[in-house]
N, C-alpha and C positions, 0 to 999 in steps of 0.2 A: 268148691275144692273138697275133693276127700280125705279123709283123716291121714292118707301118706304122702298124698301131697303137702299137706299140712306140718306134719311132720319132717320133711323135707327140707319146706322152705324155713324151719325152726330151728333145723342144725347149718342149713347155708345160711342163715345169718350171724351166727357164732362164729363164722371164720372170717381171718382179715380181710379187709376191701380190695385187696390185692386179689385175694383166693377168692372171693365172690365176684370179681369181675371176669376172671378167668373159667368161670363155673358157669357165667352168663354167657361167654363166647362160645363154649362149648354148646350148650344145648342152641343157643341162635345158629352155630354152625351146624348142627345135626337137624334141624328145620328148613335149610336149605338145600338142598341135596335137587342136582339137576333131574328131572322124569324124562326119559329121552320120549316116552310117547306124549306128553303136553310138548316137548320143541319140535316133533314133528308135526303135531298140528298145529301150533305157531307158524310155521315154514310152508305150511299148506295156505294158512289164512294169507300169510303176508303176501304168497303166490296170487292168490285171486284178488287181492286187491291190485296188486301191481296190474295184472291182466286188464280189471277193471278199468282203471286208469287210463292203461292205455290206448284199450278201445274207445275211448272215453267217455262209459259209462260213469263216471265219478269226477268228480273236480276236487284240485287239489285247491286247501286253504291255506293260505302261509298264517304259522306260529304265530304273528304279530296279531292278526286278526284273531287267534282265539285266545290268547294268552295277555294279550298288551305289548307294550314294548318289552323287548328284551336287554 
């Protein structure tokens, strides 16, 4: 951590836990922010796998088996 980050997180903990939780959504919301070109290759992957599938190059595994019971 550098010294203004530092500094930073020195005056956000001076404020109520009200105001430091809402200081926390803020910057978690600003980390979030959709990339339209990571969902378009998302949308491309998910494409060829479905393809995959149904050529039936791949076999689908049900949840239970990799997960446990649900």
């Amino acid at each position: 951590m550098n010294a203004r980050t530092k500094e930073l997180a020195a005056l956000a903990t001076r404020l109520k836990p009200d105001e430091r939780f809402a200081l926390v959504e803020e910057i978690l919301h600003s980390l979030d922010r959709p990339d339209p070109e990571i969902d378009r290759l998302w949308q491309e992957e998910a494409e060829r796998r479905l393809a995959a599938y149904r050529a039936g190059k791949v076999k689908a595994v049900a949840a239970e088996d990799l997960l446990g019971p649900l």
